[in-house]
N, C-alpha and C positions, 0 to 999 in steps of 0.2 A: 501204791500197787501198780504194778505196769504186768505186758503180757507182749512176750514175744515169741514168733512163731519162725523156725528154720528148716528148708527143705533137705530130709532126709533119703536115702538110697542104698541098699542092700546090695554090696557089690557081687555077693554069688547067687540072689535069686533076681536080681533086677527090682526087685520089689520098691516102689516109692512112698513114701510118707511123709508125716509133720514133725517134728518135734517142737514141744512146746513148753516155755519158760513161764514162770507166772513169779509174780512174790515180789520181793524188795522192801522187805520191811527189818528194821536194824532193831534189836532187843541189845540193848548194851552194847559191846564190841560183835556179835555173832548177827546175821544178816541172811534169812530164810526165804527159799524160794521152794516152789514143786514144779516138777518137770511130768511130763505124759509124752508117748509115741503112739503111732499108728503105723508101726513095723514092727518093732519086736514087741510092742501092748506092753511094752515098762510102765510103770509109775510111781513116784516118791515123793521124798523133801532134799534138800538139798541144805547144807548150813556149812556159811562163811564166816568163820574168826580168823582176821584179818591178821591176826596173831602166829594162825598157822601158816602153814607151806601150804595146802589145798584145800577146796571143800569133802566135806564129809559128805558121802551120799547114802538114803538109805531108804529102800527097795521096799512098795507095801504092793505093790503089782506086778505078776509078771518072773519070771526066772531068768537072770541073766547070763545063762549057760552056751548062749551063742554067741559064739565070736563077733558078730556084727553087733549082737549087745555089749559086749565086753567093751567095743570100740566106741560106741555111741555113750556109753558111763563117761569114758575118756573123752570124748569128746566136751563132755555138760563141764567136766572139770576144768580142762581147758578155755570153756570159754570163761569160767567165773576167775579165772587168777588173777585178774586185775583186785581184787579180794583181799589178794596177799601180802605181807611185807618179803621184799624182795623180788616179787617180776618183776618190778621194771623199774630196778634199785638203779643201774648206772647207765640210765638212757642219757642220752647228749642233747641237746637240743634241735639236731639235725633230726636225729630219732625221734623227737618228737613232732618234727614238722612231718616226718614220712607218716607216724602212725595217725594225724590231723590232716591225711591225705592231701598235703598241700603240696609244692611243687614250687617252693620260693627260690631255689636256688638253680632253676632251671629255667630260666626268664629267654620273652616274654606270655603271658603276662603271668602274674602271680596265683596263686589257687588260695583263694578265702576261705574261711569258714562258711558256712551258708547262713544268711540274715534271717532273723525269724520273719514272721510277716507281716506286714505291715500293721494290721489292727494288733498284733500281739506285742509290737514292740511300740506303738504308739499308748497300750497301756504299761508297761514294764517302764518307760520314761518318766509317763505321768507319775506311778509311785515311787521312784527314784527323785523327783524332783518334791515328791510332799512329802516324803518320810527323811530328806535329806536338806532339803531345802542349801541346797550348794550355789559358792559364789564363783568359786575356781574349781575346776573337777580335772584329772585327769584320768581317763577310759584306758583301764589295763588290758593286753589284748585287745587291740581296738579293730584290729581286721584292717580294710579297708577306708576306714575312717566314719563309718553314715551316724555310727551315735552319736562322735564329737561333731560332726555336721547339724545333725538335727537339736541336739542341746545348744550349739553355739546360735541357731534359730531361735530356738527359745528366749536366750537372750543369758546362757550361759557361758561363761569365760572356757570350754569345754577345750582339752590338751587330749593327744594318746599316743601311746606305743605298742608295737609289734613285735615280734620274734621274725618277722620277714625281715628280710637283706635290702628286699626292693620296692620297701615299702612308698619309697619317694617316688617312684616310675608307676607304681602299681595303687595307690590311692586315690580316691574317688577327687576328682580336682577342688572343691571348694574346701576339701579338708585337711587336702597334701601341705599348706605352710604349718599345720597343729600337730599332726601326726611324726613322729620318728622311728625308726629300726635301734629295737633293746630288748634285753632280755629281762625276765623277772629277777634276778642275781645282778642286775648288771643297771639299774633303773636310768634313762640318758635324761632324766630332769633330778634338780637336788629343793633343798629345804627355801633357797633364795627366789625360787619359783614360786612359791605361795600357795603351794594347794592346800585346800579344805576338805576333798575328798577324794577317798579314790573308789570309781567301780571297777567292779570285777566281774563280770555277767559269763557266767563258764566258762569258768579260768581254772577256777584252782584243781578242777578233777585231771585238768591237762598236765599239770607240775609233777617229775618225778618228786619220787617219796626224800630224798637225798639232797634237793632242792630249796624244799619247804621253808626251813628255820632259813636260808641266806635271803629267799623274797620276804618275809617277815622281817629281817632286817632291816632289810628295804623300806618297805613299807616305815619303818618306824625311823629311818633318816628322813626320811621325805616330809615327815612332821605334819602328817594327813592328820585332823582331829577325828575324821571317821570314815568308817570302809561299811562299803554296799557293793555285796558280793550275793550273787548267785551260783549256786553250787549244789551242784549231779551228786549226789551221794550214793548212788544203786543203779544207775544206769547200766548196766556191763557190757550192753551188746554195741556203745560204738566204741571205734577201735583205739579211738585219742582216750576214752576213758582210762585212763593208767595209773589215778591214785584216788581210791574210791574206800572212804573211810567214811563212820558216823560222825553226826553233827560234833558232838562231843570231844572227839578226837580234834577237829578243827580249832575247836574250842583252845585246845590244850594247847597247839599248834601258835596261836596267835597272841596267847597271855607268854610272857604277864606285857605286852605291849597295848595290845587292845581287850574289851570284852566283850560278849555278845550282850545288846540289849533290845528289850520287847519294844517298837516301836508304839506310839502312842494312838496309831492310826491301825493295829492291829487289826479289831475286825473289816476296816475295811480295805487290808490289804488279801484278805483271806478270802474276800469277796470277789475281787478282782481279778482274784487266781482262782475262782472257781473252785477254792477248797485243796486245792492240789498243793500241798507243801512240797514237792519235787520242785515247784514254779517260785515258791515264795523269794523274795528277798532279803537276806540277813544282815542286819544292820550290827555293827562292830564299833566300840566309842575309843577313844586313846586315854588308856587308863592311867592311874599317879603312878611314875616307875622310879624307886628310889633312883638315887643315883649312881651307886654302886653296880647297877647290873649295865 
């Protein structure tokens, strides 16, 4: 459950308000939020199947007879279309650097993701390194390079790649010889590298939908035995969010390659997240794949 709050204004009374998002919880493929104003005194539910072209809205407060209503309805919809199959079916990868507000192709220097904080990413490691226990890693989306930095600390053999151009110019220096510029279709390490794992720490909400099955291929040339992926599934309000589907779907996504399994340190990874399954880490094994496929 998340709650987010956006400044709203009434272009012909001036009038200013909130509007306000709440929800994020996925029931099968459909994914329910309620929305509230403090302009036009709207209020409802909102539901996403991901399946359709938009959300369904539906009105338990309030009369949506004014135009500034009619535009603020449009508005909730527009923002939930990351929801859908087909927004953001044939974005490019440039597209995607623009909507991850980055600025790689515009150097110097390069625009990163932002790093979480230090106490938050010094526990995310520590459960990445007990529930994975890895000897060779490589960090998908590695940004600037500080996870493989700080794992290679550790005393891990830690690799990574970017979607930046300049990631060699633009990389934190103790990390710039591990890191390379690649894309998830396009992976610049193969199976003779030796990895045992691959993270993905919000990654995959970033992949168009169009995408998916060719970095899954990926993934399964690279002959990783397992994947530790963290993954935005309801997030809507940032803007790189653009393939925002349930666990489940993932699921589907990544068989018959990998499958998802309950780590053995479950409660006390649930503990370390504060309960927050938005935060958790999901652990993926490489499954028996005839040989035929």
């Amino acid at each position: 459950m998340f709650e987010v709050r956006y400044p709203i204004r009434d272009d012909c009374t001036g009038r200013e308000g909130v509007l306000r998002l709440a929800g994020g919880i996925w029931t099968g493929d459909v994914c329910g939020f309620e929305f509230t104003d403090t302009v036009y005194g709207l209020g409802g539910t909102a539901t996403c199947d991901w399946r359709e072209s938009r959300a369904r809205l539906w009105i338990d407060e309030g009369v949506p007879s004014d135009p500034g209503a009619q535009a603020l309805l449009d508005r909730i919809s527009t923002l939930l279309l990351p929801f859908h199959r087909g927004a953001f079916r044939h974005l490019t990868q440039r597209d995607v650097r623009r909507c991850n507000g980055s600025h790689c192709d515009c150097p110097p220097p390069p625009a990163f993701a932002s790093p979480p904080e230090p106490q938050a990413r010094d526990v995310l490691l520590a459960q990445v390194l007990q529930i994975a226990a890895p000897q060779k890693l490589l960090d998908v989306g590695c940004s600037a390079g500080a996870v493989v930095q700080l794992l290679r600390e550790r005393g891990i053999d830690a690799h990574g790649f970017d979607v930046c151009p300049d990631l060699a110019h633009g990389a934190d220096a103790p990390a710039a010889p591990f890191v390379h510029s690649g894309a998830l279709d396009a992976i610049p390490f193969g199976p003779e590298h030796g990895f045992d794992t691959l993270l993905a720490l919000d990654v995959f909400e970033h992949i168009p939908e169009h995408q998916v099955g060719a970095m899954v291929a990926e993934f399964a040339r690279l002959g990783v035995r397992r994947l530790v992926a963290q993954i935005s599934l309801c997030e809507f309000q940032y803007a790189g969010h653009i393939t925002l589907r349930p666990l489940s779907w993932w699921d589907r996504q990544l068989a018959p390659w990998f499958h998802r399994v309950v780590p053995r340190n479950q409660r006390d990874l649930a503990a370390a997240f504060d309960a927050d399954p938005a935060r958790y880490l999901r652990v993926y094994e490489l499954a028996s794949v005839p040989a035929a496929v």
